[in-house]
C-alpha positions in Angstrom: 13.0 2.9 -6.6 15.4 2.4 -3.5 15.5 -0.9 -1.8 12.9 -0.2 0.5 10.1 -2.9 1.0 6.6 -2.3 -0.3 3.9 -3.5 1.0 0.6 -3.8 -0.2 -2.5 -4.9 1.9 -5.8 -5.9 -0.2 -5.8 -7.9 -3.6 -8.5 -6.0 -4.7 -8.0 -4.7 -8.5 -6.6 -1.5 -8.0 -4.0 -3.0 -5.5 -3.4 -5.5 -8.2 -2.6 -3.3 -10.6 -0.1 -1.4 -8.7 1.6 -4.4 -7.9 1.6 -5.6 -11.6 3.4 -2.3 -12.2 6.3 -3.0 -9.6 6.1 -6.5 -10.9 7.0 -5.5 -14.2 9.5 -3.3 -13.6 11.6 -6.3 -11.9 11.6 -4.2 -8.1 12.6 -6.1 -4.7 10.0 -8.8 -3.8 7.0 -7.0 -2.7 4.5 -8.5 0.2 0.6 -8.7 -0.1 -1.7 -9.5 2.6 -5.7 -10.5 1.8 -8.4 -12.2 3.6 -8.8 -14.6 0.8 -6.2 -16.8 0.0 -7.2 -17.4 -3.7 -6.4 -14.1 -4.6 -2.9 -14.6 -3.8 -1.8 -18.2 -5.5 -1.4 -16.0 -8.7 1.0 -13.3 -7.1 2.9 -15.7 -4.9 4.0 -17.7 -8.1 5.4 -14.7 -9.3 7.8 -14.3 -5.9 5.6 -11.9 -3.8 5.9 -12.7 -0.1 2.2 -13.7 0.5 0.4 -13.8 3.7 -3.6 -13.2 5.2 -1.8 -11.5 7.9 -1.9 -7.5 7.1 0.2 -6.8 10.5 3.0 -8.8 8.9 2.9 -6.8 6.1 3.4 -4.0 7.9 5.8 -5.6 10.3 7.7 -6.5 7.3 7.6 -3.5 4.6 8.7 0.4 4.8 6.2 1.7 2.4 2.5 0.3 3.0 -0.3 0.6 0.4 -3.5 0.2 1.6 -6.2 -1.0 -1.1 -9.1 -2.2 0.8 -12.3 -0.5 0.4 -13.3 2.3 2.8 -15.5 0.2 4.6 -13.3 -2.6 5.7 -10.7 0.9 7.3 -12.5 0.1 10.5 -11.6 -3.5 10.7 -8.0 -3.1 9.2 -6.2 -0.4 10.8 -6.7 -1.4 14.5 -4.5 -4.6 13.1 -1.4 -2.4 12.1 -1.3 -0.5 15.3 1.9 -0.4 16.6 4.3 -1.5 13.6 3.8 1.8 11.3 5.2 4.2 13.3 8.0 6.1 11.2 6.9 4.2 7.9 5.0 5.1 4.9 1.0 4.5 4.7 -0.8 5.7 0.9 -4.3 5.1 1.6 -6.1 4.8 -1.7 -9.3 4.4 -0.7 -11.6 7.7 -1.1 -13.3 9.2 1.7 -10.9 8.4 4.4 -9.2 11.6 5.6 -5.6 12.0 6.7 -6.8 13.0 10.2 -8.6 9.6 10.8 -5.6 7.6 9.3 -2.8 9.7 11.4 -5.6 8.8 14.4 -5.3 5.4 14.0 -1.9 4.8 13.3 -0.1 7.1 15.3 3.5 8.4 14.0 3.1 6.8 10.3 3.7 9.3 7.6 0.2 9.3 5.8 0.1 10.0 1.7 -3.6 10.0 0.2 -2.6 8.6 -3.6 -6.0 7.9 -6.2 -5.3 6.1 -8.6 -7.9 6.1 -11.9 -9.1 2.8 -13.4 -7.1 3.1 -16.7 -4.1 1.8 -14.2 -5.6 -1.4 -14.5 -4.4 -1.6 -17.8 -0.9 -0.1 -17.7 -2.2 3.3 -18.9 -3.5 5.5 -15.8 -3.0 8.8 -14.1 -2.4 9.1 -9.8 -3.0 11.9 -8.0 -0.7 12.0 -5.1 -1.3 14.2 -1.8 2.1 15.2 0.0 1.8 16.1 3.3 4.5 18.1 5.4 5.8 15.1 7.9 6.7 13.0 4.9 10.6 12.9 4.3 11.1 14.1 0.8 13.1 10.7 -0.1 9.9 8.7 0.8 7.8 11.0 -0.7 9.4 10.5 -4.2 9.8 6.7 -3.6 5.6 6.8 -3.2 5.7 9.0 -6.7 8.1 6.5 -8.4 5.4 3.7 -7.2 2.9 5.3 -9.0 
């Protein structure tokens, strides 16, 4: 993957396991955003830029993953407006549409990515969604993620 900065807001498990992937494979400091601070002692020992900020996340990384549950959309996105213009959003949370994403965070290139719960152990499948406004070099930086 290319030196761009991933970004990763939630700490939920299937966030967590992403991140263990790009942490094993040695990539450029990721940051993680939460609401709880516990779940990011573990992750900041391991030299992730932590924070309970999500708009510094996105202030901060080129490729955002969002992996907080559908329900808490509402309360997040209004939060990154602004900063992800021109970046890179996956939302992998199911039952949020593109349309409502690209609403709320107008100009971000939007990729739907669902991941299955073997990933939590190192040994899933992820179904990625391109869409047409995503530059083909950040497109394939979101397939390398996965």
């Amino acid at each position: 993957m290319d030196e761009l900065i991933l970004g990763f807001i939630g700490a939920g498990n299937m966030n967590s396991a992403i991140l263990n992937g790009v942490l094993s494979q040695g990539l450029v400091a990721p940051w993680l955003s939460n609401r709880s601070e516990g779940k990011l002692a573990s992750f900041q020992e391991r030299g992730v830029h932590t924070t309970t900020d999500n708009r510094r996340v996105a202030e901060q990384a080129g490729v955002i993953v969002l992996g907080v549950k559908p329900q808490m959309f509402g309360d997040v996105l209004p939060g990154l407006g602004g900063v992800t213009a021109g970046k890179c959003v996956v939302s992998i949370a199911a039952g949020v549409s593109t349309a409502y994403l690209r609403e709320m965070l107008p100009g971000a290139h939007v990729v739907r990515a669902m991941p299955n719960t073997p990933l939590m152990v190192g040994v899933g499948a992820t179904a990625v969604a391109e869409a047409p406004d995503v530059p083909p070099a950040l497109f394939q930086t979101v397939l390398k993620l996965f």
